[in-house]
N, C-alpha and C positions, 0 to 999 in steps of 0.2 A: 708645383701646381700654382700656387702665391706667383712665382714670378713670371708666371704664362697666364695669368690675370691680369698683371701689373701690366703685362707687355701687352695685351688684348686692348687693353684699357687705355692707354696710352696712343695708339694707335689709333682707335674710334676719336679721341679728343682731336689729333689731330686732322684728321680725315673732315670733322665737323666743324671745325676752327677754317678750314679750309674753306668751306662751302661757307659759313655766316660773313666773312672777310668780304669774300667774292659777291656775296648779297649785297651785302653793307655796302659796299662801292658803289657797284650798280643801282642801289637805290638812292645815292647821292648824284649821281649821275642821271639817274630820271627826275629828280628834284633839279635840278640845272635845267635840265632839257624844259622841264613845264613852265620854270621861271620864264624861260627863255621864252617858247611858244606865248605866254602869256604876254608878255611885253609885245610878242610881232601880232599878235592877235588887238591890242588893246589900242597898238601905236601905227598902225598902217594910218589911218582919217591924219593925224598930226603930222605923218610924212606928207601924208599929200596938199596938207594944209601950209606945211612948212613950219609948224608952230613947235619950236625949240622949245620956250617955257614948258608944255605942256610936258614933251618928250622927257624933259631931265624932272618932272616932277614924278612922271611915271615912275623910270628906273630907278629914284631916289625911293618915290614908295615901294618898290618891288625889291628893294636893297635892304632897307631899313624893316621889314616887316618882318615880327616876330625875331625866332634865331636867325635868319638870314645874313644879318652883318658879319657872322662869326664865318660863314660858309661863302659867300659871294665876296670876292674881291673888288668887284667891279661890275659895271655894264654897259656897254659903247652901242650907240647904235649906226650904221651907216645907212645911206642914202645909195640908190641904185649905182652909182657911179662912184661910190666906195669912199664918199665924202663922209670924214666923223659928225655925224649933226648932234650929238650929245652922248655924256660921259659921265660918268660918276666918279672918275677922280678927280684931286684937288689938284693936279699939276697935268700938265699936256702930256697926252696919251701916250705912251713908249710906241716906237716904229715896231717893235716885235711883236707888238700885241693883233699888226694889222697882217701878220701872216698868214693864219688859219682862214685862207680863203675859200668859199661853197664853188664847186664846179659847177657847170649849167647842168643844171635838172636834181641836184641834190638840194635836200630841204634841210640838212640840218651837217654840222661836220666836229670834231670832238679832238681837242690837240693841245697835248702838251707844252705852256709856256711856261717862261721865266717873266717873274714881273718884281723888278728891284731886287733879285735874289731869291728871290721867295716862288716854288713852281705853282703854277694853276692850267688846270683845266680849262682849256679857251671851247666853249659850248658855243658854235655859231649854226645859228637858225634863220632861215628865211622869211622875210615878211612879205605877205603879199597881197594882193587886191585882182582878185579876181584869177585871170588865169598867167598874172605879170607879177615877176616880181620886183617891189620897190625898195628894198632895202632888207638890212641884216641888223639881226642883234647878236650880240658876243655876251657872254656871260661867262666871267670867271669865275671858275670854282677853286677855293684854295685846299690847294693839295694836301697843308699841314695841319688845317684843321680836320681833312677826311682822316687825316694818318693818324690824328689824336682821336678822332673817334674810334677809328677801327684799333688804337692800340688799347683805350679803355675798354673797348669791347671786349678783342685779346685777356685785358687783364681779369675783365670777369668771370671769361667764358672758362681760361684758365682755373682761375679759382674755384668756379663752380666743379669744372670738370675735376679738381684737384679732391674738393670733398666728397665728391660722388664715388673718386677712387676710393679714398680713404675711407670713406663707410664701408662701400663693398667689401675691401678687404677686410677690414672689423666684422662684418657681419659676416663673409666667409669666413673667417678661423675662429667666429663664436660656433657659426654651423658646424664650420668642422671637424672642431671639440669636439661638438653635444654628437653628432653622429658617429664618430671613432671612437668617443669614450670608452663605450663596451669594450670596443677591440680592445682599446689601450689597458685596459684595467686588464682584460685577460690576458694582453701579454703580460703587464706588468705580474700578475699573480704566476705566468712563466715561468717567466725567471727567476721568481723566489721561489717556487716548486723546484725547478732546478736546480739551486742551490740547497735544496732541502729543508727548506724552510714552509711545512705546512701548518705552521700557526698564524700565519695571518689574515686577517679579517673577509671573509666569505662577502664584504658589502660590494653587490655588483647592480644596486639599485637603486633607488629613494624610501623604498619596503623591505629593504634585507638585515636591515640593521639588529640583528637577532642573535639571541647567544646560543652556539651551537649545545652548551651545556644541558639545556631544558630540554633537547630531545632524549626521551628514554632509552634511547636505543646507546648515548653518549656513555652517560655513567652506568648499564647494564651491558657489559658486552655478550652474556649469554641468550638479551632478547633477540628474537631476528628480526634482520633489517631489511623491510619488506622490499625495501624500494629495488634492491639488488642480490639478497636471497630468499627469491622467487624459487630456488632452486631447489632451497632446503624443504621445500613441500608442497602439496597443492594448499594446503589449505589457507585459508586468505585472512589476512590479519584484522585483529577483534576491533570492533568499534572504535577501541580506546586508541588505539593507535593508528588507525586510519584518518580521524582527526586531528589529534595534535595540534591542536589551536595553537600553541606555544609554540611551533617547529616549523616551519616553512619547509623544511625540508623533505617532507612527503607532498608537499603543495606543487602543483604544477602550475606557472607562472602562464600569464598570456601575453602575446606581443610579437612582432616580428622575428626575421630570422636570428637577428641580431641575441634578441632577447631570450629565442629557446636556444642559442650555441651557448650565450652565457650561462644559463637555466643547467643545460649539459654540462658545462665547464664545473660549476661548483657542484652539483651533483659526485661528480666526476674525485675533485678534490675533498668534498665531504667524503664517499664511500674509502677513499685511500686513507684518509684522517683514521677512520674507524678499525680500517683494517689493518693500519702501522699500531691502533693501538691496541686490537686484539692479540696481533702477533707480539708483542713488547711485555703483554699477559701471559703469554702464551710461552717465550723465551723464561720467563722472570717463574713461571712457574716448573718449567722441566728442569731450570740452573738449580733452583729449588732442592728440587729430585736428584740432580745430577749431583750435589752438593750433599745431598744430609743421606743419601742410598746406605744400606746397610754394605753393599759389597762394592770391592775397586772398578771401577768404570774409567774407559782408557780411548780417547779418541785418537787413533790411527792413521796419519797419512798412508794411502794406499801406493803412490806413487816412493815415497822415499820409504817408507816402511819406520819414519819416525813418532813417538809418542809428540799430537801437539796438544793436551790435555788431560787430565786424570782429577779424580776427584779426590777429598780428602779421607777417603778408606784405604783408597789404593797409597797413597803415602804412608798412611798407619801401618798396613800389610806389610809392604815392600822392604819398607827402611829407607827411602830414599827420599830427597828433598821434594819438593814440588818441582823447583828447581832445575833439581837433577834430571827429574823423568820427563821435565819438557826437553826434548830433543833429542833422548837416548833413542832407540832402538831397540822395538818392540818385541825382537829376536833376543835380545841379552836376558830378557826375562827368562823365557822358555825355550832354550835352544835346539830341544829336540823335537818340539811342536810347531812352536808358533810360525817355522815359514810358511809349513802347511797352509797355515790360515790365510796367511799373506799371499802365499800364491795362489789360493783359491780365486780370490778377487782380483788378483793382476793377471788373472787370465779371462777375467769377463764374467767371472761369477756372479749370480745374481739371489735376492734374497737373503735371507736371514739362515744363520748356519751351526749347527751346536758341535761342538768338540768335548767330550765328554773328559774326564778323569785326565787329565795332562799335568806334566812336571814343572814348578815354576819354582822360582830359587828366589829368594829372599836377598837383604845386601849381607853380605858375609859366605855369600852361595851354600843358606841353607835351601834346601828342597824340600816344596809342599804340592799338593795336590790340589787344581781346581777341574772346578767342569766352563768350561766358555762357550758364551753367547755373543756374537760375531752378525753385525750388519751391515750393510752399505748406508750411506748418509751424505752427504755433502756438505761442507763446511768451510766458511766463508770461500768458497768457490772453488775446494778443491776436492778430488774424490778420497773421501776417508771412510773410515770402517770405524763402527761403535762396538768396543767391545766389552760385554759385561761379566766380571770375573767372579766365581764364587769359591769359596776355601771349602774342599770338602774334604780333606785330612782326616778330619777325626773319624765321616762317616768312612773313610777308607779302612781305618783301624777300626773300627766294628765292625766292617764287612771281615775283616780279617779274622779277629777275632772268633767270627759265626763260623768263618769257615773250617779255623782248628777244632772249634768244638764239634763240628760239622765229622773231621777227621777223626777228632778223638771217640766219638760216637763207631763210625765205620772201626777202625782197629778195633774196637769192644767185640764191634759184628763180628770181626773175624779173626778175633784170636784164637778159637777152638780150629779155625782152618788151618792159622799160623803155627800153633802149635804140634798140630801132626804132620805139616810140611818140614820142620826144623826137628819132629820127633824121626823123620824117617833118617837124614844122614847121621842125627845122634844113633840110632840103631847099628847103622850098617858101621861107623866107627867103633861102637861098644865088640860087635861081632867081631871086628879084626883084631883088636886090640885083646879081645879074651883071645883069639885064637894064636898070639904070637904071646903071650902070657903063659898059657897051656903048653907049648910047645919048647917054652923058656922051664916050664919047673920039670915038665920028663925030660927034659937034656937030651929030646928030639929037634937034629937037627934039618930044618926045614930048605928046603930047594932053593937056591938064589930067585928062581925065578919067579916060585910061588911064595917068595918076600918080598919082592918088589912088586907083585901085582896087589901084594895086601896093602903095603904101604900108599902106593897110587890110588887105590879105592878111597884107603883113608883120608889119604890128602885133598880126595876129588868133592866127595862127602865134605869137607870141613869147608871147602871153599864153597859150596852150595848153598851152607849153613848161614854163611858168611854173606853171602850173594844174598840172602834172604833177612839176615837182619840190616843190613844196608837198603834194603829194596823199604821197609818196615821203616828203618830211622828216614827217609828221606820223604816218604808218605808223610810220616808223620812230623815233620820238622816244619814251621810256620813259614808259609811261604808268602816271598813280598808280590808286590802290584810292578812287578817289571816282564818283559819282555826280550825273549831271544828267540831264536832260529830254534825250531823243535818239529822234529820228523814226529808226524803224529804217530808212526807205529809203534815210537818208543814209552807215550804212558798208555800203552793198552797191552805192549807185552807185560810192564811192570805191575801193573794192579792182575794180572793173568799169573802173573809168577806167584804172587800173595792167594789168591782166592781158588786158581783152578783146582786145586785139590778137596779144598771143602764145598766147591759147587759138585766136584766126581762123587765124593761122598752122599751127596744131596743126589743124587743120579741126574745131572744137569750137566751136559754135555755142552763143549764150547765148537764152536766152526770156525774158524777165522780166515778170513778172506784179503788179505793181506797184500796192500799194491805196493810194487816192487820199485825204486826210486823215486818215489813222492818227493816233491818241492816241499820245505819248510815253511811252517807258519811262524808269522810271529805272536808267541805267545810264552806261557810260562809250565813248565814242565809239570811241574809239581800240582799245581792250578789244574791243567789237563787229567791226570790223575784221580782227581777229586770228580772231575766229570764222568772219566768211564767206569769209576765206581760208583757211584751215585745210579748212573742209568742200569749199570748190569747188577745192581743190589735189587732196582723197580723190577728189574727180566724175572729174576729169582722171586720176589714177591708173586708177579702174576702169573708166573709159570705155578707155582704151588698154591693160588686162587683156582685153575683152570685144571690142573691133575696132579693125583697122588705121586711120591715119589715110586711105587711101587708099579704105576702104568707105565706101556713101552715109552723105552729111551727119543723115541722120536717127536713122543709130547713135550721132552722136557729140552728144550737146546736153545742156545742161544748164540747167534750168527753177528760177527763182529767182522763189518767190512770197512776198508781204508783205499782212498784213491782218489783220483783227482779229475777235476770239470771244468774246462776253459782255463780260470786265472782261481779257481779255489780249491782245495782239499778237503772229504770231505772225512766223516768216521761216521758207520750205523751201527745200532745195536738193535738186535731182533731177536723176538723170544717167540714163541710160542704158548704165549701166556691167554691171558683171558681177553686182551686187546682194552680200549676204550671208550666209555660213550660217548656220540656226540657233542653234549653238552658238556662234558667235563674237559675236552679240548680246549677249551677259550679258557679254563681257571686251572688248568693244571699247574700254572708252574705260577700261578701267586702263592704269596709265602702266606704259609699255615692252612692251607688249600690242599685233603689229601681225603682220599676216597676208602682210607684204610680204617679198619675198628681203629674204637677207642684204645689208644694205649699203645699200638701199632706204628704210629708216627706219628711228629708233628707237625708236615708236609712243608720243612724247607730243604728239601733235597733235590726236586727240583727245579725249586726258586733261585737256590746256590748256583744251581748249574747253567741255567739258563741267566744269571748274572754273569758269569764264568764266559759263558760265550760272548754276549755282549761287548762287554770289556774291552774283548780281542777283535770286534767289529766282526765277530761272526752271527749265524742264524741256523735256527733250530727247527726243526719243522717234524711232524706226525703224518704219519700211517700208517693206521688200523682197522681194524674190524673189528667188531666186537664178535670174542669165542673165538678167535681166528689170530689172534697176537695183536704185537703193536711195533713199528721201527720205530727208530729216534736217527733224522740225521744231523749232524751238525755240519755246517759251511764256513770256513774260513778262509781271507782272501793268503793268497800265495805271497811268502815276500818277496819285495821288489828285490830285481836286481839277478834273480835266478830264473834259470831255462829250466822250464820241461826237459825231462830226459823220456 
């Protein structure tokens, strides 16, 4: 720009140089020409007079006047017949001086001579008298004195033209500063944005020079900042802060475009100032949390499946360095869980995800028990998962514990059942054994074949015995929080082997509906066990709320069905009891929640059970009427890996 001035500028200088020269000459040359006409004007009477004095006194005054010596070389006048009649040089007139001859009818003629070296303008004019003319005057004009003027002209017009440039520029790249300033400041403040550097000085004016500190919005990051959370409500900010006399920064500036891009500009890096330093509140506070948390928290690569963070509980926990666990592999923790988790989210998972009661090993591969809470998050720009661990061990050993007591309650119930089921093979053993006793002391001797049917009886009977106190030690043996393949119809015939004879006694008839190749669940036997005694203990309770044992056997029955629905298994128990009230559906199965007299229960039979299901990721669900019975079914998914038959 500067040098398409320079050149603009340069170019008018000479363009103008051009023109004043070309003046300057010509108006040296009109100055010759009037000397000239003056002299033929003044000297005509002297030619005709013939009066030489007169003539050289003329041309000598018309020579000598004023500057004119420095400019007039000379002045010759001739006579019609081209006679020199006077001269104003000191020595005899050079022959070349008499060249520049006027043609007929031309008044005046203009020609370049040499006079001793020196060039002049030879100015010849006609003098005349009337309509004849008598003679000529010549007037040199010296060349080198024109050439000195026009070159001090040059030197001035030069100079002038030189500081004319040289202001312009100065005054353009003053202008050009003060109008690009803004820009340049906001690029400048660019670039240091850019490089991340938002501490530097907001002054983008002669009025900005302001400390962003005095705005309350600066040191309260929970006031709102109206200027840009408008969002956060309608409602419009108090007096107090609508003023801000101290803050420029709720002030909207006035002035061209310049001034509201800039106005925007700091705006712009004000609002990011405040919200790098909320979010830096905001970080400093969850590290905080993430830091001092009562439980291990574990931040996740989703893509590698590595530990790139853990807090100092989770080190406590684990056993293992900080160190360590940055960039293990958050599968080594919990190997029969947590790909689960992992693959939940590497398959496009979304939200937050609980995994309840899982196996997590310690460094030395002890195993304990947490429940995990499992997000998606991002982190410094990769996709990771937060996951928050809790130890629930101990409560698993007191679930545990509830549940023996739970069992050791139940065998209480039914040891009068237990006892006349193991009373019947003891019987039918005492029978044979007196009868081959008997037969041993009369030295009658008894039929091979009716000793070995006694024997077989006996033996069959012992194993029945047998079959029942194992059915009994396994009910009642503490069972753990694991999981296997278990055909549901195996703990419903086992608690059926235990009770059906003291429910027959009770005149409580069983159905059993029994589906024939069921897919296994995954769960745990013994656990199962506790469930279909639990619910067919409630059948027995509301069946004798609802009729005597002494009414028809058809009031008193309970229907145990097993089978399968899509990808689950399910098992019902139905009685024919007094059924449910609406209301007590939603609270039946919290603990200590029980619709029975005082003394009767203390309603976590339910609770257990429906823990029980849980557990196993199954569901439980009611159908009743009240006076009309009540099902219980439970759902549990099929394990992977097995077909339907």
């Amino acid at each position: 720009m500067l040098i398409a001035i320079m050149f603009i500028s340069v170019a008018i200088a000479f363009v103008a140089r051009y023109i004043l020269v070309n003046s300057l000459t010509h108006e040296l040359e009109m100055r010759g020409e009037a000397i000239a006409y003056s002299v033929a004007e003044r000297g005509g009477s002297h030619i005709l007079d013939n009066d030489v004095p007169q003539l050289l006194a003329l041309i000598f005054d018309e020579t000598r006047l004023h500057q004119r010596k420095h400019l007039v070389s000379y002045i010759f006048i001739e006579n019609q017949t081209g006679e020199v009649l006077a001269h104003t040089l000191t020595r005899p007139l050079p022959e070349n001086l008499l060249t520049n001859r006027l043609s007929p009818g031309a008044q005046d003629s203009i020609k370049l001579l040499d006079l001793d070296g020196e060039p002049v303008y030879d100015l010849a004019a006609a003098i005349n008298e009337g309509l004849y003319r008598i003679g000529t005057v010549h007037v040199g004009l010296n060349k080198s004195h024109i050439d000195a003027l026009v070159g001090k002209l040059r030197v001035a017009f030069l100079g002038f033209i030189s500081g004319v440039i040289i202001i312009t520029i100065f005054l353009s790249s003053w202008l050009t500063r003060y109008i690009t300033r803004p820009v340049s400041d906001l690029t400048r403040l660019s670039d240091e944005i850019s490089r991340g550097n938002f501490d530097i000085p907001l002054k983008l004016g002669p009025d900005e020079d302001w400390d962003a500190s005095r705005c309350p919005a600066f040191n309260n990051t929970d006031l709102p900042c109206w200027h840009f959370d408008q969002a956060r409500g309608t409602a419009s900010p108090g007096e107090e802060y609508r003023k801000c006399a101290n803050c420029t920064f709720y002030r909207k500036h006035e002035g061209d475009e310049v001034v509201q891009l800039a106005d925007s500009f700091r705006n712009m890096v004000w609002s990011i100032k405040l919200y790098r330093r909320r979010l830096r509140e905001s970080e400093e506070k969850y590290r905080s949390l993430f830091d001092s948390g009562p439980d291990p928290i574990f931040v996740v690569d989703c893509e590698t499946g590595e530990i790139r963070d853990a807090n100092p509980r989770a080190v406590e926990l684990y056993g293992y360095s900080r160190e360590t666990l940055h960039g293990m592999r958050f599968v080594e923790l919990g190997p029969d869980h947590n790909e689960q988790c992992l693959a939940f989210f590497s398959e496009g998972g979304s939200g937050c995800v609980y995994f309840p009661k899982q196996i997590h090993y310690k460094r030395g591969n002890e195993p304990f028990f947490v429940n995990m809470h499992a997000c998606p998050i991002s982190y410094r720009g990769h996709h990771a998962i937060i996951i928050a661990v809790t130890d629930i061990t101990e409560m698993i050993e007191k679930d545990a514990q509830l549940i023996q007591a739970s069992k050791m309650k139940s065998l209480g119930e039914m040891s009068a059942g237990v006892a006349h089921e193991i009373n019947q093979p003891l019987n039918a053993i005492k029978m044979g054994s007196d009868f081959l006793y008997l037969m041993g002391e009369e030295n009658t001797e008894v039929p091979k074949e009716h000793f070995m049917e006694v024997v077989r009886e006996i033996s069959a009977q012992v194993d029945r015995a047998a079959e029942i106190i194992n059915t009994l030690r396994s009910f009642g043996r503490k069972s753990d929080f694991m999981e296997e393949r278990v055909d549901v119809n195996q703990p419903v015939l086992a608690v059926l082997s235990m009770l059906r004879r003291q429910f027959e006694l009770d005149n409580i008839a069983f159905d059993l509906e029994l589906g024939d190749g069921l897919p296994p669940v995954m769960a745990h036997s013994n656990r199962l066990q506790q469930v279909v005694f639990n619910l067919v203990a409630n059948a027995r309770d509301a069946i004798n709320d609802n009729a005597s044992p002494h009414d028809d056997a058809s009031r008193r029955r309970i229907t145990i069905r097993t089978g399968a629905e899509d990808s689950t298994v399910f098992i019902e128990v139905e009685d024919t009891g007094s059924g449910i009230d609406e209301e007590d559906r939603e609270k039946i199965f919290e603990p200590f929640y029980t619709t029975k007299e005082a003394g009767q229960g203390m309603g976590l039979g339910l609770a257990i059970t429906y823990g029980i299901v849980k557990d196993y990721g199954g569901d439980i669900r009611i159908r009743s009427e009240k006076g009309r019975g009540a099902a219980f079914r439970m759902q549990f998914p099929a394990a992977k890996g097995v077909n339907r038959q």
